[in-house]
Each structure stands twice: as C-alpha cells, then as structure tokens.
DRENDOVO-278627 format. One record per residue: residue in three letters; x, y, z of N, C-alpha, C in turn. Coordinates in steps of 0.1 Angstrom, whole numbers. Each point is the difference from the previous one (the first is absolute). Layout:
// DRENDOVO-278627
+------+-------+-------+-------+-------+-------+-------+-------+-------+-------+
! code !  n.px !  n.py !  n.pz ! ca.px ! ca.py ! ca.pz !  c.px !  c.py !  c.pz !
+------+-------+-------+-------+-------+-------+-------+-------+-------+-------+
!  ALA !     X !     Y !     Z !     X !     Y !     Z !     X !     Y !     Z !
...
+------+-------+-------+-------+-------+-------+-------+-------+-------+-------+
// end
This chain:
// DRENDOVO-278627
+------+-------+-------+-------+-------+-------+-------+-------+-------+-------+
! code !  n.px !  n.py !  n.pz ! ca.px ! ca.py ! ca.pz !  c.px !  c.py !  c.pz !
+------+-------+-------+-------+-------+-------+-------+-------+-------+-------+
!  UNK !  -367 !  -589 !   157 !     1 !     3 !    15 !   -14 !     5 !     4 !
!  UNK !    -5 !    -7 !    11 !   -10 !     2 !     2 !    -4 !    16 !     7 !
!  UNK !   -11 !     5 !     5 !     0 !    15 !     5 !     1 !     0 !    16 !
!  UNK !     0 !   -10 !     6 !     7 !     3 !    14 !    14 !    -6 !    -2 !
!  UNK !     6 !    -5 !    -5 !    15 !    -3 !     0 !    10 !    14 !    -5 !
!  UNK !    -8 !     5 !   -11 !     6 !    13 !    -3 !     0 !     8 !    11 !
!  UNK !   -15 !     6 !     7 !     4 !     7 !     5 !     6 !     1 !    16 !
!  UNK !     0 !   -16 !     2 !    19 !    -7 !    14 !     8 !     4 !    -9 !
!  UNK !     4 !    -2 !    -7 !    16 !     1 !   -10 !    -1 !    15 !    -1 !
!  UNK !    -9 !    11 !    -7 !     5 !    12 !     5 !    -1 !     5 !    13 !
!  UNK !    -8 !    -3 !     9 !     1 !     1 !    14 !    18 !     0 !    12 !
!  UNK !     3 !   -12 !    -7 !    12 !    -9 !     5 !     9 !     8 !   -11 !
!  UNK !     0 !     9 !   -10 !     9 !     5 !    -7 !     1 !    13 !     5 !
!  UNK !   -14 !     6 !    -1 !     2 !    21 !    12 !     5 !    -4 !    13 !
!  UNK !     0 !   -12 !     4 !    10 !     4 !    14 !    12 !    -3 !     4 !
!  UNK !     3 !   -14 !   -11 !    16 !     3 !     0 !     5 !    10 !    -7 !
!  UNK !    -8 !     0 !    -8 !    11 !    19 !   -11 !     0 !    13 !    14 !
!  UNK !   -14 !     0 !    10 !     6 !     8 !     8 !    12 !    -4 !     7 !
!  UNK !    -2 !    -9 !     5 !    15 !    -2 !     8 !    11 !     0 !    -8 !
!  UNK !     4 !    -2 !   -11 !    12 !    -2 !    -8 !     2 !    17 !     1 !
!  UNK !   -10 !     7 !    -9 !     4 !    15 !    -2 !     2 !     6 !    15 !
!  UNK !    -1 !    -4 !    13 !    -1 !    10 !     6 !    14 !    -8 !     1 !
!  UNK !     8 !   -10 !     2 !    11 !    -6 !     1 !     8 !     6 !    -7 !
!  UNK !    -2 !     3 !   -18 !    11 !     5 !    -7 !    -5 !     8 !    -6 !
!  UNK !    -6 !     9 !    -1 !    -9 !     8 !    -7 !     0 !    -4 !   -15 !
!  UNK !   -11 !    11 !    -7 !    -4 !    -8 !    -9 !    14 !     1 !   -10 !
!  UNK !     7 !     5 !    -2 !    13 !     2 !    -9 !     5 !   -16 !     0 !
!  UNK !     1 !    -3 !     9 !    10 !   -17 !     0 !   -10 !   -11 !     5 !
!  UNK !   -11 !     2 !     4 !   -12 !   -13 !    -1 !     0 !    -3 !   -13 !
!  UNK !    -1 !   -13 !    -1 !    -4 !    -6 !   -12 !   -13 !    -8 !    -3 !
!  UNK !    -9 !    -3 !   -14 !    -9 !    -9 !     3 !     7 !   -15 !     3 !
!  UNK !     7 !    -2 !    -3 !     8 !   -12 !     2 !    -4 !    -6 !    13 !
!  UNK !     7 !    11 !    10 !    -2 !    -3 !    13 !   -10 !     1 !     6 !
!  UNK !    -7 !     2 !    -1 !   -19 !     7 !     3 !    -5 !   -19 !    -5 !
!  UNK !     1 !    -1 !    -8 !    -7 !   -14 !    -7 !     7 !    -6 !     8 !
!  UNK !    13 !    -4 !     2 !     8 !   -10 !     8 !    -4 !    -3 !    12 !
!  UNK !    -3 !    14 !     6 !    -4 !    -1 !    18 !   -14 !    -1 !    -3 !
!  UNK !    -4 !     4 !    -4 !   -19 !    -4 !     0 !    -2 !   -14 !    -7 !
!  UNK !     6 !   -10 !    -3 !     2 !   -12 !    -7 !    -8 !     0 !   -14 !
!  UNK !     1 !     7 !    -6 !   -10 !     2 !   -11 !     9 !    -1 !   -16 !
!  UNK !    -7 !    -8 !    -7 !     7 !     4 !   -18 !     8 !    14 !     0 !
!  UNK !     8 !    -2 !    -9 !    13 !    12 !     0 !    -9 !    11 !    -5 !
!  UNK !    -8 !     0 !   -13 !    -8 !     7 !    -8 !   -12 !     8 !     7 !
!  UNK !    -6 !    -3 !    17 !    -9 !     5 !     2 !    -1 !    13 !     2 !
!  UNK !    10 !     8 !     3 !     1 !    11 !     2 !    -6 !     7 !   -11 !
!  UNK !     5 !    -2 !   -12 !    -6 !     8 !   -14 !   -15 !    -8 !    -2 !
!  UNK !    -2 !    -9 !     0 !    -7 !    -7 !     3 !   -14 !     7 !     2 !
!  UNK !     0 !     2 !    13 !    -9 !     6 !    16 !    -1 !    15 !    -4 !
!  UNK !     9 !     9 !    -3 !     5 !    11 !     0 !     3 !     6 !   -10 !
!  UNK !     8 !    -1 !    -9 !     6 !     4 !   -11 !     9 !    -1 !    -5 !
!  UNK !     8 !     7 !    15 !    15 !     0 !     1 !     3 !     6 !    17 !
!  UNK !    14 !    -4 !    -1 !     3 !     5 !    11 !    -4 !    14 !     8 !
!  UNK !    -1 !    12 !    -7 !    -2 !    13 !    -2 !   -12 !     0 !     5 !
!  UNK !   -12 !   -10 !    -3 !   -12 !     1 !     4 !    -4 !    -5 !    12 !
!  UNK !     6 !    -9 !     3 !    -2 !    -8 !     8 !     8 !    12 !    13 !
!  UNK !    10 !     4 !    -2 !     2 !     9 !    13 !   -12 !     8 !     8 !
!  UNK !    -2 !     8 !   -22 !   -13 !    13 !     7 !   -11 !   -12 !     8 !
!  UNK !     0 !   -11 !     0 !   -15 !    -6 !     2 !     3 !    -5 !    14 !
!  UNK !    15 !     0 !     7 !     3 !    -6 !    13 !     0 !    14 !     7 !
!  UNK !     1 !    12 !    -5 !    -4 !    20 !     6 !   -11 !    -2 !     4 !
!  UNK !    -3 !    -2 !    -9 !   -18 !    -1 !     5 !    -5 !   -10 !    11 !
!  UNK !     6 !   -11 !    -1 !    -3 !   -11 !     5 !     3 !     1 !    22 !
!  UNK !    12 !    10 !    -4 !     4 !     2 !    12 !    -6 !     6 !     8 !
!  UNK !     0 !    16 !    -9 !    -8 !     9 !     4 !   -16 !    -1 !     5 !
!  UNK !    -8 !   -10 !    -6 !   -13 !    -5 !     4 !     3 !    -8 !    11 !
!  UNK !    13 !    -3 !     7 !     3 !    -9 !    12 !    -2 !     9 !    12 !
!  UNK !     8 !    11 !    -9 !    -1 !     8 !    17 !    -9 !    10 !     3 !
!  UNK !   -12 !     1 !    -7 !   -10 !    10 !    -2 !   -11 !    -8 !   -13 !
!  UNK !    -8 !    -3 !     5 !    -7 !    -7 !   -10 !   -12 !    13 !    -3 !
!  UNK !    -3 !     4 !   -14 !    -8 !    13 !    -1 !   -15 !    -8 !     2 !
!  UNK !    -7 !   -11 !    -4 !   -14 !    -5 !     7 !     0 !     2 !    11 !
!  UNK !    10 !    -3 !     5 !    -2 !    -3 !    20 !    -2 !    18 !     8 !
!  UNK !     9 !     8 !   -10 !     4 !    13 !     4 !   -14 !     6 !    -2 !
!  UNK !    -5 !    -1 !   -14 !   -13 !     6 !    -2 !   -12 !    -5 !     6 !
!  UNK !     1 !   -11 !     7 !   -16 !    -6 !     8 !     3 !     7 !    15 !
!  UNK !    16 !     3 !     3 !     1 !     3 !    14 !    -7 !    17 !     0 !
!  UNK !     7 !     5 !   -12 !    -5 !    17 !    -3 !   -12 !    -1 !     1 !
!  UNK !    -9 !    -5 !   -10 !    -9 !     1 !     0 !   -13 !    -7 !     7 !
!  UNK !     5 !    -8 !    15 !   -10 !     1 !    11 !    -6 !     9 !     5 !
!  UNK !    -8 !   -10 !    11 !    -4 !    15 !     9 !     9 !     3 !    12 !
!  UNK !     8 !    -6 !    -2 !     8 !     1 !    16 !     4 !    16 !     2 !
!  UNK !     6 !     1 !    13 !    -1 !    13 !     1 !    16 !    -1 !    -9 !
!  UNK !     2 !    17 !    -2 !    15 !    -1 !    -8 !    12 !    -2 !     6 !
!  UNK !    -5 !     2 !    16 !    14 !     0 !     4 !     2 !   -19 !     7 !
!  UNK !   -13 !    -5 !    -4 !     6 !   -13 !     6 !     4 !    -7 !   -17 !
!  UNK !    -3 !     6 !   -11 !     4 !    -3 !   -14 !    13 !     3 !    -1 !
!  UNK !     7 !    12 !     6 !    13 !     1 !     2 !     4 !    -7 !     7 !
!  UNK !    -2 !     1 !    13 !     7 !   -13 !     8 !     3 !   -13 !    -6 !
!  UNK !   -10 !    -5 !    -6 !     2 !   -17 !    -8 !     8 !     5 !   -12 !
!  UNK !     4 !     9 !    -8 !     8 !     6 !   -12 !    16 !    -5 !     6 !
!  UNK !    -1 !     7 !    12 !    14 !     2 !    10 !     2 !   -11 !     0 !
!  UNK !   -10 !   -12 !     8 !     8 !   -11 !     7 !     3 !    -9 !   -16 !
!  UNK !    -7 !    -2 !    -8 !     2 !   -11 !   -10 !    13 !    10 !    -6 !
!  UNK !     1 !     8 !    -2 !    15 !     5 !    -6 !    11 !     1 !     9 !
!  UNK !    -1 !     2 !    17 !     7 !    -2 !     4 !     8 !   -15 !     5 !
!  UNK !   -10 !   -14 !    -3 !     3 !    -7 !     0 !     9 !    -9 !    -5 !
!  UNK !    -6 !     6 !   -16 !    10 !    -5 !   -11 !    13 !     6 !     0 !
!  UNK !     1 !    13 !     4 !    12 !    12 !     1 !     8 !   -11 !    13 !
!  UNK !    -4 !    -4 !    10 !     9 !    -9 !    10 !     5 !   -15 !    -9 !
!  UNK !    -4 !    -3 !    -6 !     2 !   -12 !    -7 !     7 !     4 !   -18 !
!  UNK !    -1 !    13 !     3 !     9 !     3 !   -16 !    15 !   -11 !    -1 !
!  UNK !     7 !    -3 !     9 !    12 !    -3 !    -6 !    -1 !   -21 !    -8 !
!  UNK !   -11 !    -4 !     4 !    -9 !    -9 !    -4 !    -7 !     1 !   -17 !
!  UNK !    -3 !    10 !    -6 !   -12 !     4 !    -4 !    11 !     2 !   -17 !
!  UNK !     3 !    -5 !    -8 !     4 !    -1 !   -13 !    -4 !    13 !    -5 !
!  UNK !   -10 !     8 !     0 !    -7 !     7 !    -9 !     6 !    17 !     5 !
!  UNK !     1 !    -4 !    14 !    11 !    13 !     5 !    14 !     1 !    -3 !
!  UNK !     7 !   -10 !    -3 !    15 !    -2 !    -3 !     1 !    10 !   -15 !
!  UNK !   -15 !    -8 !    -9 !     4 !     5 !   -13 !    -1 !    16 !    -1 !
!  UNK !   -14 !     1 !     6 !    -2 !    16 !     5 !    11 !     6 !     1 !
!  UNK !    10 !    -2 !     9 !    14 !     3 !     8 !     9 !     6 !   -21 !
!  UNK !     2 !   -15 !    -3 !     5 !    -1 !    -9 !     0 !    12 !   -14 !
!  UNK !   -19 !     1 !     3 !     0 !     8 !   -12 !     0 !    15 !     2 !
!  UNK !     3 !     6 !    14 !     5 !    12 !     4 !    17 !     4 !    -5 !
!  UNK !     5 !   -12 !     4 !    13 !     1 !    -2 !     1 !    -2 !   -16 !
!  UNK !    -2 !    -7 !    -8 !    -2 !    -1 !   -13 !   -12 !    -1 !   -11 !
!  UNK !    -8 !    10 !     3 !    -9 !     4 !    -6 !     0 !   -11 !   -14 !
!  UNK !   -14 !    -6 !   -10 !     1 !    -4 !    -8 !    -9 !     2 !    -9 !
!  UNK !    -3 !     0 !   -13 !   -14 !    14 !    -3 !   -12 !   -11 !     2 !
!  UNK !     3 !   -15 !    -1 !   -16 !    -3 !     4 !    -6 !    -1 !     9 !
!  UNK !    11 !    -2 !    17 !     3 !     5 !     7 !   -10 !    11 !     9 !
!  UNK !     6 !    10 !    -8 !    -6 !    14 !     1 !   -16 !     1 !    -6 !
!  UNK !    -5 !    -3 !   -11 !   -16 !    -2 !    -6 !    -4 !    -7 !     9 !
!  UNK !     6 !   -13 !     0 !   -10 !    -7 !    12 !    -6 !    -3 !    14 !
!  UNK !    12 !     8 !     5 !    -1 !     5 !    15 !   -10 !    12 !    -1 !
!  UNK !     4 !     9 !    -7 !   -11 !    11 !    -2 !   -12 !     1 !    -1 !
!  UNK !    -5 !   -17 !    -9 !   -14 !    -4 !    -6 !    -4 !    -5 !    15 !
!  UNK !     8 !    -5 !     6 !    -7 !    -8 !    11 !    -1 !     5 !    13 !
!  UNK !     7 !    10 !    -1 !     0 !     8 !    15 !   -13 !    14 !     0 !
!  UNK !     3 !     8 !   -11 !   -12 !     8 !    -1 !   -15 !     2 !     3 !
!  UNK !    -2 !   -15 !    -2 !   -21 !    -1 !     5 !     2 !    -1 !    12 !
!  UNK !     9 !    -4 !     6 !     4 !    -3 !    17 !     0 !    12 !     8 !
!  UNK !     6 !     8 !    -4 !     8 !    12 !     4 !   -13 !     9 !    -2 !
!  UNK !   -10 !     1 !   -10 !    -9 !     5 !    -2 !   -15 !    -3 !    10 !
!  UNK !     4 !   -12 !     1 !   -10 !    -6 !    13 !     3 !     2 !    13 !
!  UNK !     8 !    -1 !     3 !     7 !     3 !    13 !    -5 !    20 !     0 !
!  UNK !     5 !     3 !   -11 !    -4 !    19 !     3 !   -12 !     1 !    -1 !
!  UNK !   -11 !   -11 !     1 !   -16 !     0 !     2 !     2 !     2 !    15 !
!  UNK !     7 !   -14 !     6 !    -1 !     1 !     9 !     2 !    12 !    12 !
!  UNK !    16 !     6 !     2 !    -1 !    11 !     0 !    -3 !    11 !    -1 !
!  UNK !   -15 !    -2 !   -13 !    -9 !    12 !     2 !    -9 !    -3 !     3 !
!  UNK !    -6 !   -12 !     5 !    -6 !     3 !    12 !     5 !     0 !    14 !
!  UNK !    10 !     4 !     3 !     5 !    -1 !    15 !    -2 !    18 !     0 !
!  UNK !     7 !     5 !   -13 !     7 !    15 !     4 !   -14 !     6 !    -8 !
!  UNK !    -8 !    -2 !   -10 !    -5 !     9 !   -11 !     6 !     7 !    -6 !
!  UNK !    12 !    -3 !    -2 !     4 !     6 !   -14 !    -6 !    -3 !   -11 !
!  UNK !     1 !    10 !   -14 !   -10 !    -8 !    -8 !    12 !    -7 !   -12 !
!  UNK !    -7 !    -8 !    -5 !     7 !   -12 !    -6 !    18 !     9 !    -9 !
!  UNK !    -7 !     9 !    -9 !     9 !     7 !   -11 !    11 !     9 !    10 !
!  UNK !    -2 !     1 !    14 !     9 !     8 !     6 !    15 !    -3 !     1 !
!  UNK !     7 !     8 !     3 !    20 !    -3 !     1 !    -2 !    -2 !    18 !
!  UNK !    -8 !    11 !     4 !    -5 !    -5 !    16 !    -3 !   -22 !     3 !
!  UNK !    -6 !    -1 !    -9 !    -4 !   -19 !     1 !    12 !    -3 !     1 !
!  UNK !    11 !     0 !   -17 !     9 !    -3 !    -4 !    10 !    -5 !    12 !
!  UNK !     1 !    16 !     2 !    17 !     1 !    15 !    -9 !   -12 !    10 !
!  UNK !   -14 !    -1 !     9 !    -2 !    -4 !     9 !     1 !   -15 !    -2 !
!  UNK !    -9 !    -5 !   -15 !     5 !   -13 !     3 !    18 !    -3 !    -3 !
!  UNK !     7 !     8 !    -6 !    11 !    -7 !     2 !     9 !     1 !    11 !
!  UNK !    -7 !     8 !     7 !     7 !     4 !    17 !    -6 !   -15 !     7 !
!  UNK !    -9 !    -2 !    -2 !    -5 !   -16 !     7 !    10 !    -7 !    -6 !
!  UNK !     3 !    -2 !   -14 !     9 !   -14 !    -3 !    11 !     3 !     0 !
!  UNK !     8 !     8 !     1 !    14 !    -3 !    -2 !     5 !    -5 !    12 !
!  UNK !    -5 !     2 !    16 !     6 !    -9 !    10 !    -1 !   -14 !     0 !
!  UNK !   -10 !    -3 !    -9 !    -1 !   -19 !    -3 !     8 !    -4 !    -9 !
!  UNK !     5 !    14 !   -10 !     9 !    -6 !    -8 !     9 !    -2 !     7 !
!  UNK !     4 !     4 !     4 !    17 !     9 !    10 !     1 !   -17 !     8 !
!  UNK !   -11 !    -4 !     5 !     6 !   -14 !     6 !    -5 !   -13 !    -8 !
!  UNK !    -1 !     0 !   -11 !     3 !   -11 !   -10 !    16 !     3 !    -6 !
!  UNK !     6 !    13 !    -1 !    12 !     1 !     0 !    12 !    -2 !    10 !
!  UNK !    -5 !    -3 !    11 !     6 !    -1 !    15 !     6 !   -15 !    -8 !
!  UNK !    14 !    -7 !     5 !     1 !   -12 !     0 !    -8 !    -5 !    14 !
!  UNK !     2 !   -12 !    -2 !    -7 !    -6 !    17 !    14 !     3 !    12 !
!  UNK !    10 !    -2 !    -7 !    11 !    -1 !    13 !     1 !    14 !     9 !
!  UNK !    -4 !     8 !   -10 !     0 !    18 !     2 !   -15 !     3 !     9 !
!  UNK !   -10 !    -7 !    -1 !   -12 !     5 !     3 !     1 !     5 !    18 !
!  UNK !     8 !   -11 !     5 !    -2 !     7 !    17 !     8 !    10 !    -1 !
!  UNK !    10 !     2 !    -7 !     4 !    16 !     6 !   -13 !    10 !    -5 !
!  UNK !     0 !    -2 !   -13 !   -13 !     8 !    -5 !   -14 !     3 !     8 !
!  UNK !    -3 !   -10 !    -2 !   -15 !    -5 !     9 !     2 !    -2 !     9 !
!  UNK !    -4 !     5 !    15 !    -2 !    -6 !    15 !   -10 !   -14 !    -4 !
!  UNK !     0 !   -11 !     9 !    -9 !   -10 !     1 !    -8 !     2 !   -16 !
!  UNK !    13 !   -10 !    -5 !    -8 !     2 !   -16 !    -3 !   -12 !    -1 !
!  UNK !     0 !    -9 !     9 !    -7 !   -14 !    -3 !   -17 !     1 !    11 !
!  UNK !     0 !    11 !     4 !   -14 !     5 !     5 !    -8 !     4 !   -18 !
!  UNK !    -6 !    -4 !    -1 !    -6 !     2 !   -14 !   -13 !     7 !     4 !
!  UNK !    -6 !    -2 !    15 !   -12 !     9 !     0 !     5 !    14 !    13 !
!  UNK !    17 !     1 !     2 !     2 !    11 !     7 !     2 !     9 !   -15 !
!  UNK !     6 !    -8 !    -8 !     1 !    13 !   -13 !    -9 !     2 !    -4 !
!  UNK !   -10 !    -9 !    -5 !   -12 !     3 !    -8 !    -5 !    11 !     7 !
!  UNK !    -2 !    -1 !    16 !    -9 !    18 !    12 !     8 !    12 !    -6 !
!  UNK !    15 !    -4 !     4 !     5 !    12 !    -5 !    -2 !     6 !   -14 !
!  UNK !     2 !    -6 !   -11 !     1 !    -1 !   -16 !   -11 !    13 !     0 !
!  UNK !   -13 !    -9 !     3 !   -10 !     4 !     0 !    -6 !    17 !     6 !
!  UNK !     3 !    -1 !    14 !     3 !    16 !     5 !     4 !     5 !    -5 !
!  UNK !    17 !    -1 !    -3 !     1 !    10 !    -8 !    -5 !     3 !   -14 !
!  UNK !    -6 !    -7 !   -10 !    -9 !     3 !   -15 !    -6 !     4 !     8 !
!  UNK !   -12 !    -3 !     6 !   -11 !     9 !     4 !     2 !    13 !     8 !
!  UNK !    10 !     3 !     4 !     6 !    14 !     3 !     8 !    11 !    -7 !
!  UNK !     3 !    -8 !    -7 !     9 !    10 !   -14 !   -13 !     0 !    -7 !
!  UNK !   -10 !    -7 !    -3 !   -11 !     3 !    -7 !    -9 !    11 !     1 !
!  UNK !     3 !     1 !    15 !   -15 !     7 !     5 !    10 !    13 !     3 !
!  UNK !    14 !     2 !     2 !    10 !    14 !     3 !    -8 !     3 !   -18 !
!  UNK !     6 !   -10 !    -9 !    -1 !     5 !   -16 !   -16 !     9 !    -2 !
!  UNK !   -10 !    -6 !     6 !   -14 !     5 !     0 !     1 !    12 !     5 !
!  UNK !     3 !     0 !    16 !     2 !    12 !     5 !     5 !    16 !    -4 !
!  UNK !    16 !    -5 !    -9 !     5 !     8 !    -8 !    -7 !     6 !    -9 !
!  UNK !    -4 !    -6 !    -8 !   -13 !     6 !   -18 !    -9 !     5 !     8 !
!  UNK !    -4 !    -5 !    15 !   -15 !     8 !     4 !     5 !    11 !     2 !
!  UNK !    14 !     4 !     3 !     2 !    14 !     7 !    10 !     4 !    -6 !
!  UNK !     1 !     8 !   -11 !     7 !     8 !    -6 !    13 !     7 !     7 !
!  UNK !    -2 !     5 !     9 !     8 !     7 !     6 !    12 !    -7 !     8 !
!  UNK !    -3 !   -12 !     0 !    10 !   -12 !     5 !    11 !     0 !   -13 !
!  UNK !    -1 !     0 !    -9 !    12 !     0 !    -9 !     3 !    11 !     2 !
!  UNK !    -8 !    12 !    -3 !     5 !    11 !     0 !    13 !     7 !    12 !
!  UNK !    -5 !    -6 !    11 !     8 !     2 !    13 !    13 !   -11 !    -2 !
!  UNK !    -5 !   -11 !    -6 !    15 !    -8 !    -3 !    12 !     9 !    -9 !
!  UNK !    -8 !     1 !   -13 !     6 !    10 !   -10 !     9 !    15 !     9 !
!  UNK !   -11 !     3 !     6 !    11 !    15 !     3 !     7 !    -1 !    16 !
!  UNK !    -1 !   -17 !     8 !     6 !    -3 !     7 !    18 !    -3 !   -10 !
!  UNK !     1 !    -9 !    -6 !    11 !    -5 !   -11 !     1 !    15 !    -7 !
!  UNK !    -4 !     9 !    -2 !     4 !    13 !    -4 !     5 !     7 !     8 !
!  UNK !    -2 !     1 !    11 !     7 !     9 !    14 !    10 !    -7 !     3 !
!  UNK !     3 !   -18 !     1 !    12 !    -8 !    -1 !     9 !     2 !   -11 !
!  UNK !    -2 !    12 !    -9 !     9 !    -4 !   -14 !    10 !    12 !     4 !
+------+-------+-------+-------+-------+-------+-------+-------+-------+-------+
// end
C-alpha cells in the first residue's frame, strides 16, 4: 500500500470510529463496523492502529485537536495582538464550534466519556487538553498579571471557560430558553466577552486590595 493510500484509509477510518463511538460508545462499537462504513478491508483497524483500544485513544485526540487546535492556539498566544482582541478571537472560534456542537462527533464522545469514564479515555484527554489549558493561562496572564505558578491564574482562567463549556452542553433545542438571540453569534460573542474581561479585572481589583476580601469575609461573618 502505497503512503498516500494509507494515510486516506486511516484518515477515512479516525472519522468513522468518531461517529460510530459517539453513536454507541466505545463498549458496543466494533472494528467490524468502523471498516464496514469507511469501506475498508476488515483487518485495517489493527492494521492502522493496533487495535481497537488504540484506535479510540487516537480518535480523543483526533477530536480534541478539532475543537481547539494547540498550533493555532499557540501562534494566536503568542502574537502581538493586543490580549484582549486574542481573547476575543479565543471566544468567537470556541463559541462557534460550542453552537454547532450537536453536529460535532468529538463532543458526543466527550459527553460519553463523563458519563462513562474509560482509563484511556481519561490519559488521553488529559495528554491533550493540558498544553492548551496551559496556553490559554499565558493568555490570561497577560490580560490580569498574574504570575504563571499562581491559584490567582488558575481560578481566572477557568472562570473564562466554563461558560463556553456550559453551552457546548446546552442541547440546540434548549439554547433559546438558555441563550437570548443565540443564533446572534456576534450579540453573544460582545456579551461573552464583557463579562471575562470584567470578572477579570473585579479578580485584579480584588488581589490589588486586600481589604476587599477581608470586608467580604467579615461581611459573611456578621451574616452567620
């Protein structure tokens, strides 16, 4: 087999195994069926891959680089743009794909492997999400100055992502009660956006001034 035929045949095999696993998860996918729908020899699976087992961890990955590609993430970091228009482009390419999640194979499995955790599952989502998550809390330090080792970085960038998670979880039929004008993709992106950049800069505000916790703290103390 020649070296562009292999690599259409595993190409045409990571994306029907996505769709099959996010269909039946990986428990009752078979390579059988993966070869069948991608029209391919029965055997390529082990083949290409090893085995089935591998071939999952390699569709994790495969996904996960769908919806966040770490080259693309790291050339955006590491421009000169200002940071907040580096966040703003962070927003819209995540919030885009987040509107098109019920589309998107790689989210289903995601879905899947919350509800049923699986250990390669778990290593390889971990392997693949981490440099991301690490780049992204560049980002965010340069918005806030936090410094990189802080639990201050930590909380802020994950106060930016969990509302992007929150609507890749939304089904689509649910989003209008959820979302006002959630097919306005640049009325959410303004809003998205104000609010990170204001919970960022309250977060700044806070660490600059000590006494703001403190007054929180013995506010919730005189409430107890």
């Amino acid at each position: 087999m020649q070296a562009r035929d292999r690599l259409s045949t595993r190409a045409a095999l990571l994306e029907v195994a996505g769709q099959v696993f996010a269909e039946r998860g990986y428990a009752e996918a078979t390579s059988k069926e993966i070869c069948q729908r991608a029209g391919v020899n029965g055997a390529s699976v082990n083949y290409h891959f090893g085995s089935k087992e591998k071939l999952y961890g390699e569709v994790l990955i495969e996904g996960h680089r769908r919806l966040k590609d770490l080259d693309e993430l790291e050339r955006m970091v590491d421009s000169d743009l200002d940071p907040k228009e580096k966040l703003r482009l962070f927003l819209l390419d995540t919030l885009q794909k987040a509107l098109d999640a019920d589309k998107l194979w790689s989210v289903k499995i995601f879905m899947r492997e919350q509800l049923a955790p699986t250990p390669m599952g778990i290593e390889r989502l971990r392997a693949a999400a981490m440099p991301k998550f690490m780049k992204f809390r560049e980002l965010v330090h340069q918005l806030t100055g936090f410094p990189m080792d802080s639990s201050q970085l930590q909380w802020a960038a994950a106060m930016v992502l969990l509302p992007m998670v929150s609507i890749f979880l939304v089904p689509q039929t649910m989003r209008p009660i959820a979302f006002p004008r959630s097919d306005n993709v640049n009325e959410m992106l303004d809003t998205m956006l104000t609010y990170a950049l204001g919970g960022l800069a309250a977060l700044k505000n806070r660490d600059c001034d000590p006494s703001a916790g403190r007054a929180g703290e013995s506010g919730a103390n005189s409430g107890a």
